[in-house]
C-alpha positions in Angstrom: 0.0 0.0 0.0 1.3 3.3 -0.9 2.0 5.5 2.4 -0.3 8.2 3.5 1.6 11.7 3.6 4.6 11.9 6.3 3.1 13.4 9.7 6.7 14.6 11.1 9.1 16.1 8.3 12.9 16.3 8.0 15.0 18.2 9.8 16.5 21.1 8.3 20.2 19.7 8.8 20.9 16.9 6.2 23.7 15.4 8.2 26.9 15.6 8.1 29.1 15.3 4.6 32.8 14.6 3.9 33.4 17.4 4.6 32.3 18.0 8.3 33.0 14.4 9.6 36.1 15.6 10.9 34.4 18.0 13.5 31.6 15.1 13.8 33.7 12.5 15.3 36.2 14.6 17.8 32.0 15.5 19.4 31.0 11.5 19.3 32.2 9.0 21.9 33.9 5.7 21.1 33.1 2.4 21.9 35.1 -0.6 19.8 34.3 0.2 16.0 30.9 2.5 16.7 31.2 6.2 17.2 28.4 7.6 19.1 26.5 10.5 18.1 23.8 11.2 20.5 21.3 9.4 23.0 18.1 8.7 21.8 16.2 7.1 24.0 16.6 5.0 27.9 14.7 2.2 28.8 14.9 -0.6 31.2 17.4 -2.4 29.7 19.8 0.0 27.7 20.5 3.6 26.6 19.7 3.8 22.5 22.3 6.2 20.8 22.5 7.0 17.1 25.5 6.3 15.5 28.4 5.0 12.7 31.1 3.0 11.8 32.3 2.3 8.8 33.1 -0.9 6.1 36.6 -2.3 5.7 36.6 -0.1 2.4 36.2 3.2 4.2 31.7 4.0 3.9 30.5 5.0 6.9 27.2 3.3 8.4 24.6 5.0 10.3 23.7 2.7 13.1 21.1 2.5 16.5 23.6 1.3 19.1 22.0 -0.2 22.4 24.5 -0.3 25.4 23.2 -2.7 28.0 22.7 -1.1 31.3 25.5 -2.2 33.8 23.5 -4.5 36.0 22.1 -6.4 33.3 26.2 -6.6 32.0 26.7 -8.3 35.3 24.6 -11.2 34.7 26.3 -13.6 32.4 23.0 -16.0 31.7 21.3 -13.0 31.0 23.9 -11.6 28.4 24.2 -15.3 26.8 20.2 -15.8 26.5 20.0 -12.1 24.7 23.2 -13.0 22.6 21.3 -16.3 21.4 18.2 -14.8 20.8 19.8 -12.1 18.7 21.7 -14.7 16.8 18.1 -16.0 16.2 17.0 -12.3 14.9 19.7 -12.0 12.1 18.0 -14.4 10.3 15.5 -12.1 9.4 15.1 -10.1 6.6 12.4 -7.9 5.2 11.5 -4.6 4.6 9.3 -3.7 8.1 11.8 -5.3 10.2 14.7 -3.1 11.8 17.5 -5.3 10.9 20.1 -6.4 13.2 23.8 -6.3 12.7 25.5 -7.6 15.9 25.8 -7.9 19.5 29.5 -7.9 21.1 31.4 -7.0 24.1 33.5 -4.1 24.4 35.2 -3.4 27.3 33.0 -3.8 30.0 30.1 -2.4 28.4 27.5 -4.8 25.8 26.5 -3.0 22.8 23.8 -4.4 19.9 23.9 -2.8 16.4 21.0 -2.2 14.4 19.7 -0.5 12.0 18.5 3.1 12.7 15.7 4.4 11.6 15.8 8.3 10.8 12.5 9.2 12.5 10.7 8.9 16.0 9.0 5.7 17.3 5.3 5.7 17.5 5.1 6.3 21.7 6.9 9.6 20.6 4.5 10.4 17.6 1.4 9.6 19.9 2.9 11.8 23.0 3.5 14.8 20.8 -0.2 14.6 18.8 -1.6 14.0 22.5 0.1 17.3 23.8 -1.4 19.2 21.2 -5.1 17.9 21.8 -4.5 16.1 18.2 -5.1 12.4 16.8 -3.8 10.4 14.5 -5.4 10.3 11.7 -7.1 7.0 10.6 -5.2 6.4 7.2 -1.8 7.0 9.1 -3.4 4.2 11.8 -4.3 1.6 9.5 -1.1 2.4 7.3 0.9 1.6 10.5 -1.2 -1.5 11.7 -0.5 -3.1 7.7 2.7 -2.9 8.0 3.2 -4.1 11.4 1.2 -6.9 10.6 3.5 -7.4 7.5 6.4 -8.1 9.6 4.6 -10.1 12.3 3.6 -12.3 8.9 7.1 -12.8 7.8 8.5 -13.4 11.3 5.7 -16.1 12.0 6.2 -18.2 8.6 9.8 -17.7 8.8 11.8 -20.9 7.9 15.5 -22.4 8.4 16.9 -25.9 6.9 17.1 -28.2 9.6 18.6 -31.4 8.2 17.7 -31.1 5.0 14.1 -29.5 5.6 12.4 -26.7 6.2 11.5 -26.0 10.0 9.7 -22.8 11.2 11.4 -20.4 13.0 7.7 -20.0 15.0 9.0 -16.2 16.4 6.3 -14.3 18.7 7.7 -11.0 19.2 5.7 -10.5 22.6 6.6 -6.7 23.1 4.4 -4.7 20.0 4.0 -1.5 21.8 4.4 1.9 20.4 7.9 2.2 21.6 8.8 -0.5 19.1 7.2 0.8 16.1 9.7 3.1 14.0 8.3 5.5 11.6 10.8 6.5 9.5 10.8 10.6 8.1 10.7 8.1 4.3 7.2 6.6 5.1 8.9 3.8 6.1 7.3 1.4 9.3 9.4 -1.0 10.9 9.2 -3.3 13.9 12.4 -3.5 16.2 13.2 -5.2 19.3 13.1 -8.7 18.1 15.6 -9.8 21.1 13.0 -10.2 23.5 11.5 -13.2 20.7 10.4 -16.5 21.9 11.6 -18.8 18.8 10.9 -22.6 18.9 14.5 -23.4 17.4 16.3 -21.1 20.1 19.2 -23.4 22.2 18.5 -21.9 25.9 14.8 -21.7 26.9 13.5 -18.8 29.4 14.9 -17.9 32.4 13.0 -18.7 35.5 11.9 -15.5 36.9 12.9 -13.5 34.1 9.9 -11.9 32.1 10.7 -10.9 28.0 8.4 -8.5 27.2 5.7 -6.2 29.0 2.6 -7.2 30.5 0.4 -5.1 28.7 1.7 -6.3 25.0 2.3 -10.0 25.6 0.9 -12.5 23.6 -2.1 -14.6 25.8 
């Protein structure tokens, strides 16, 4: 379906070119390969900063970096469960799924690389119309709710070669709140946080008295 007409527009400031990435990265802080720009969000779990790094042939990459808060660093079931369920997540590809690159250690700290989508979420979107008495407007709703449902398709039917045939993946994402709806400023939807997945192929099964995902968005 073609998208309805962009609710938030660009900023005026393109980004930076070739020639400001000088001054650009002595003002971002570095962690292992990824320069970061600016935070973009705090949750529970881990700050969200934009940021790049770049190919072995020199092109830099726009990334969303997530650093793991430091208690969570501290428990080592913890970080391998999130590392295998990630490892799950790079399996997919489509179009309304933020993509994820990788999760590694550096230092102490835990980062995971994905893609970053230039635009707010759609908790932000709803907060801003909200403080200005506004709504969204039905065409943007169901626009949103087609694609979401788009990526929830793909992620269900999802298949791997298992000794020589094809066994579902069977992802539930059990966290599709606002917060992990991006809108990009392109008319672009896409569904992120995919490490919190419950996959029937995964190696290391939930951890008692650990919750993935929120109450009010899990799956019955």
């Amino acid at each position: 379906a073609r998208p309805p007409p962009p609710l938030i527009r660009p900023p005026c400031d393109p980004g930076p070119d070739s020639g400001t990435l000088g001054p650009l990265m002595r003002r971002t802080r570095r962690l292992g390969r990824y320069h970061l720009v600016h935070r973009v969000a705090f949750g529970g779990m881990a700050e969200v900063f934009r940021g790049f790094t770049f190919s072995a042939d020199g092109q830099r990459h726009d990334v969303a970096v997530k650093k793991l808060l430091p208690h969570f660093v501290e428990d080592e079931q913890f970080v391998t469960m999130l590392t295998d369920e990630y490892r799950l997540v790079s399996r997919l590809r489509h179009p309304n799924v933020a993509r994820f690159f990788e999760i590694a250690r550096v230092g102490k700290d835990v980062l995971i690389s994905m893609e970053y989508v230039d635009g707010p979420n759609l908790a932000t979107l709803l907060e801003r119309l909200q403080s200005r008495k506004g709504q969204l407007p039905i065409p943007h709703a169901v626009f949103i709710c087609l694609e979401i449902l788009k990526a929830l398709e793909y992620a269900h039917n999802r298949q791997v070669m298992r000794g020589g045939r094809p066994v579902p993946l069977d992802i539930i994402h059990r966290d599709i709140c606002p917060a992990n709806i991006l809108l990009g400023l392109r008319g672009e939807v896409k569904l992120t946080d995919f490490g919190i997945a419950k996959a029937s192929v995964r190696s290391i099964n939930t951890i008692t008295g650990v919750v993935k995902g929120r109450f009010d968005y899990l799956s019955p």
